[in-house]
N, C-alpha and C positions, 0 to 999 in steps of 0.2 A: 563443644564436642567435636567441630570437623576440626577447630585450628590443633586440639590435640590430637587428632588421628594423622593431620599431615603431619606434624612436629614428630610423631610416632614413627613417619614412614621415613621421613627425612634421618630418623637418627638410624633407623635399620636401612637403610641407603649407605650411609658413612661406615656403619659396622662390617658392614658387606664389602668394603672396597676391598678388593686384591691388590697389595703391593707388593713393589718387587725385590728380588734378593738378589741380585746383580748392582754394583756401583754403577756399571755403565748407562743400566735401564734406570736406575734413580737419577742420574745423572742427567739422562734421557727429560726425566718427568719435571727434573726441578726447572731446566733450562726454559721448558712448556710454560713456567708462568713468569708472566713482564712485571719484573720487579726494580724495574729503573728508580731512583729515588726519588723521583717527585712521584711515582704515583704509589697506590698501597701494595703492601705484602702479604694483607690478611690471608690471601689465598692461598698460597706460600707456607703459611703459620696453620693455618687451618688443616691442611691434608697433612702436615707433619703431625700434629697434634691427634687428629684420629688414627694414624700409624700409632703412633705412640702409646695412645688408650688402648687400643689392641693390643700390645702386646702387655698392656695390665699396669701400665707407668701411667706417674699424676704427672702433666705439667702443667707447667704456670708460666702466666705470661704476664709482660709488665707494659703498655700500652704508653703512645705518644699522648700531648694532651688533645690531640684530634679523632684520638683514638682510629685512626683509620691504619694505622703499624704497630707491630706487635713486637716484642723480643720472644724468643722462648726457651725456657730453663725445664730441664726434665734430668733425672735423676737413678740410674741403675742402684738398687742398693746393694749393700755388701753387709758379710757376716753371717755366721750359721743361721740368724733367725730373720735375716735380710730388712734386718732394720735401721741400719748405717750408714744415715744419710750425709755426715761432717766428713770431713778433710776431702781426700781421693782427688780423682783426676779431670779434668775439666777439656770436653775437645771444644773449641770454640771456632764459627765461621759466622760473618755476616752474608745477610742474604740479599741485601741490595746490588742492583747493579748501576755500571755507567750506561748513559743513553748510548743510542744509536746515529742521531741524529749528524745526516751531512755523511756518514761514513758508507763508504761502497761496499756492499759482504756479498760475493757468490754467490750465499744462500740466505734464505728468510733464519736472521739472528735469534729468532726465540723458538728455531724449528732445531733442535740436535742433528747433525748430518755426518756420518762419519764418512770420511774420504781417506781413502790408505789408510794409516795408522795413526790418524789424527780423529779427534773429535772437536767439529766444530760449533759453536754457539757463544750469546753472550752470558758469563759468568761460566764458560767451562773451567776456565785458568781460575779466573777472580770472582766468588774460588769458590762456586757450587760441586767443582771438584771432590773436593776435603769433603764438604758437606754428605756427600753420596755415600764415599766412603766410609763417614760416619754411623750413617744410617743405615746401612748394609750389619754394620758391625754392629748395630745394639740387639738383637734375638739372639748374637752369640753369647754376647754380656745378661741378657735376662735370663738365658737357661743354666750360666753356671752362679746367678744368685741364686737360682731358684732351688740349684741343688746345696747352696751351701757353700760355693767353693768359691765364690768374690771376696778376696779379702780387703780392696779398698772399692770404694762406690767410682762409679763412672757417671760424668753429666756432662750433658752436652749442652752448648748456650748457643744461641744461634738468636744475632742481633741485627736489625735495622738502622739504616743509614751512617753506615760505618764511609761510605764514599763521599759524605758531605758535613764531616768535622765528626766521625765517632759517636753519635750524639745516642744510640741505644743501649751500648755497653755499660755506661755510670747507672744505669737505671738497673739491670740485671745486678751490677753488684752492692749498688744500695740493697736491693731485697733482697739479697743471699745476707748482706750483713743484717738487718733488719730480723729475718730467719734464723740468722745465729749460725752459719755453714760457712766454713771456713774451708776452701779447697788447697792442698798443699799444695797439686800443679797445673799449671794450665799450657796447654797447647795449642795455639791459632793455626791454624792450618792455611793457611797465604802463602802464594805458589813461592816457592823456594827450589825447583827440581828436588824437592825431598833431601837438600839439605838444612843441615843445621845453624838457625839464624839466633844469636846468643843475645844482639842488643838490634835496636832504630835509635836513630835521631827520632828528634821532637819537632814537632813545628808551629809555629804561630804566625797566623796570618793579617797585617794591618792595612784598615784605609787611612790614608790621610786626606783630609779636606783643607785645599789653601785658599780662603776666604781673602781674595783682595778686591778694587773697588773700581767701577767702569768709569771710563775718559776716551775720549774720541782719540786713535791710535797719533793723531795731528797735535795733542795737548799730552802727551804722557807724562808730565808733573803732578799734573791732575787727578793720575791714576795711581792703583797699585797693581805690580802686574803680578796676577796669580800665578800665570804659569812658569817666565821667571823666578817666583821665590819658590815652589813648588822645584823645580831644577837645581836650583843650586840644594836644598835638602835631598834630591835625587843624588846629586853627587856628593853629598856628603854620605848617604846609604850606601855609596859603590866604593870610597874610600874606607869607610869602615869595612865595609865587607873584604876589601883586601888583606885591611891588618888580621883580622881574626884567623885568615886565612895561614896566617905566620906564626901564631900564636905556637909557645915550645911543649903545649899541655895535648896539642891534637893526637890523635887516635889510628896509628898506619892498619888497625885491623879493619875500618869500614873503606868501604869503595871509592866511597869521598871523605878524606882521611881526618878533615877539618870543619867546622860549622858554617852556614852561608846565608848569605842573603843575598834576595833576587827582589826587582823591580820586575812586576809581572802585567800589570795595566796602568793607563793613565789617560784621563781623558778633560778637557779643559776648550775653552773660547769658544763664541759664536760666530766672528768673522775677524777676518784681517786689519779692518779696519779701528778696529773695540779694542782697548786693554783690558784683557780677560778679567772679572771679576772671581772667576774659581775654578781650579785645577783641582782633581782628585787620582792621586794614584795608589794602588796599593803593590804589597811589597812580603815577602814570606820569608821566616827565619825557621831555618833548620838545625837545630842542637846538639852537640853531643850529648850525651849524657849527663855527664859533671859540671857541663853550661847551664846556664838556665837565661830566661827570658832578660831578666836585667843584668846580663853583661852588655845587650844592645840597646836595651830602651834608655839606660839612665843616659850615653852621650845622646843619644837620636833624643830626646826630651828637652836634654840640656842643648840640643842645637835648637829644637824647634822654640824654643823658647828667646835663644840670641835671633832668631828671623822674626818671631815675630812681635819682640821690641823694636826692631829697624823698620817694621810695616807701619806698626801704629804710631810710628812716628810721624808719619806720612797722613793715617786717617785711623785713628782709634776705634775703628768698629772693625777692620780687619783683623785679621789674625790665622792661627794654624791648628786645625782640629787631629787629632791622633785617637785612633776606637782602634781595640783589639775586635776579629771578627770570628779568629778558630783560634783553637785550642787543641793541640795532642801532647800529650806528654811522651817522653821517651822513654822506651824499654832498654832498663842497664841488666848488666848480667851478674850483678852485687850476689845474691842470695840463689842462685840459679845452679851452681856447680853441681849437685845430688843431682838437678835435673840433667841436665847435661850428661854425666856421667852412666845417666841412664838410657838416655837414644844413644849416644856414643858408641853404649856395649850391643842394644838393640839392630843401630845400623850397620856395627864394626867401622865407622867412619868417626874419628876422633878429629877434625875440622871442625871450627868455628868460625859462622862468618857475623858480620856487624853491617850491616845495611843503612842508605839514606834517610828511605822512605819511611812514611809511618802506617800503625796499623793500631789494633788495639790493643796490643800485647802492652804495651806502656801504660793504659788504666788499668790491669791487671797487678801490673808491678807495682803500681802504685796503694793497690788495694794492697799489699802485704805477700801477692802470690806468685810466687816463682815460676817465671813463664819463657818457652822457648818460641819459634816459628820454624813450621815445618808442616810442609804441604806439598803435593803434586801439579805441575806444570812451570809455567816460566813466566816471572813477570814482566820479560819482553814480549809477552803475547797478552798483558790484561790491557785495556783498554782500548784494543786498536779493533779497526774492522777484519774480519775473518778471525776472531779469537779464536782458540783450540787447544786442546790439552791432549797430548801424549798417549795411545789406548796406553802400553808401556807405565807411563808414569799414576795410573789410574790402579793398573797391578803392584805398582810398588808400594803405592799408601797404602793397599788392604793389605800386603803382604806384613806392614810396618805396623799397622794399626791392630792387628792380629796378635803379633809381636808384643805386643804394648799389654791387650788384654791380658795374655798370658802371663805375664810380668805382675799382675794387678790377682791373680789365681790361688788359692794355698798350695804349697808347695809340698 
């Protein structure tokens, strides 16, 4: 009898919350919970979710296998009888952040502080921004289902651990497919200054392990030297990475015009004295579009494979280990022009830009859903200490996002 009268008091506690109808104040609220990605966002999911019930919306959430992070999918419907859950429009923001750690900030990072015409905190930019702005905008979206006049549905996805390989968003759109909902567009809100972002590269990130065999540095015949063979596959990664750089198919619309690979760690030996029995370094390839993973792995396989027939020549238990470790795929702009065509007339900005970086707009794409990026701030401000977003670019998303519902309205 008491565990349900506290359970009782607890859910009229949640019903009771007053939120707020300002982006900046949401803004405010979301920055308030530490959502670095090692630790949970339940908190995060949780106060969204009783917003959300509030305003008479189901969500649903699809949980890590720790279940201590949540994704969450919620759903405006459309149509005179407000039962039109399929196709429509999809705002999507992850809610993780990068740590803090080692960076010098001003101000306390998970405290919101605006200074001049800035707001500062971590995930202002990346990108609890968007997210505000989203959130702001759904009581405008429930009152014109509720009148009848939503002609396509609105849903908002809002995933974890999008800053350490993506890993929340395949789960959201397993269960939309699973669900049978099929959203015709989606939009990631990842700071762009509220321009229009059409394509990313992809990237995948490898360790290699070079397994060779210890000998007093005095006898090196004896040995095999890891970090040696480990090098020269170094430099065969940096020579490849030149040609592609050459390649007559690359792409002048992204910033970095070509695909690349970078040597990003490496670490190997115990002393000067030892021929290093293992070197491991790993290494990132970033994609175009129309690239895919094996236009680099088949030569980088077909070398590692010539090293380490020359190692076990030496002692057959060496050899050269290659593990993929991430995974993004890249967002093309194949199927995307109707979308396009539509923030185009929205922002009166007919630019298209193609970026390095990845986000999730590329498992979007590859679910079948034509997806742009376009968001408020700068992604020269996500990661760094003193991040901050724009008040300025905080009014332009609602003003855009406004924009958008209306677009989405009977006419």
């Amino acid at each position: 009898m008491t565990m349900n009268n506290t359970n009782d008091s607890a859910s009229q506690t949640k019903s009771d919350t007053v939120y707020p109808d300002q982006s900046i104040d949401w803004l405010t609220r979301l920055i308030g919970f530490d959502t670095v990605s090692r630790h949970s966002n339940l908190a995060l999911i949780e106060d969204v979710q009783t917003y959300c019930e509030q305003l008479g919306l189901t969500v649903d959430l699809t949980f890590n296998d720790a279940k201590n992070k949540a994704n969450l999918f919620v759903t405006v419907a459309a149509g005179e009888n407000a039962d039109q859950v399929d196709n429509g429009l999809v705002l999507s923001g992850h809610t993780d952040v990068v740590p803090v750690d080692g960076q010098e900030w001003t101000s306390d990072p998970f405290t919101a502080t605006i200074r001049g015409d800035k707001l500062y905190g971590r995930g202002a930019c990346d990108m609890k921004g968007f997210i505000a702005c989203a959130l702001t905008l759904l009581p405008k979206a429930v009152q014109l289902s509720n009148s009848g006049q939503l002609r396509r549905p609105l849903h908002l996805a809002l995933s974890f651990d999008e800053e350490v390989g993506c890993l929340g968003a395949p789960l959201i759109l397993a269960d939309l497919n699973a669900r049978g909902i099929t959203p015709d567009y989606c939009i990631v809100g990842e700071p762009t200054n509220m321009a229009m972002v059409v394509a990313h590269k992809g990237i995948a990130v490898y360790r290699c392990r070079v397994h060779g065999k210890s000998a007093h540095s005095s006898l090196t015949a004896q040995g095999v030297n890891a970090i040696s063979y480990a090098s020269r596959l170094i430099g065969y990664v940096d020579t490849l990475a030149e040609e592609i750089s050459g390649r007559e198919d690359n792409d002048a619309l992204f910033d970095v015009p070509y695909s690349t690979l970078s040597v990003g760690t490496i670490q190997g030996g115990t002393a000067t004295n030892i021929v290093p029995n293992l070197c491991e370094f790993t290494f990132d390839y970033r994609n175009l579009p129309h690239m895919t993973q094996d236009d680099i792995l088949t030569p980088i396989k077909a070398k590692v494979a010539e090293l380490s027939a020359q190692m076990q020549t030496r002692a057959p238990e060496t050899g050269i280990e290659l593990v993929q470790e991430e995974s993004v795929p890249a967002m093309t702009d194949n199927d995307s022009s109707e979308l396009q065509a539509l923030i185009a007339a929205l922002t009166g900005d007919e630019e298209r830009h193609k970026v390095a970086y990845a986000t999730e707009g590329g498992q979007f794409t590859n679910a079948g859903i034509p997806t742009i990026i376009c968001g408020p701030g700068s992604i020269e401000q996500a990661h760094k200490a003193d991040e901050y977003v724009a008040l300025n670019e905080i009014e332009r998303c609602d003003a855009f996002l406004q924009k958008l519902l209306t677009s989405c309205t009977v006419k």
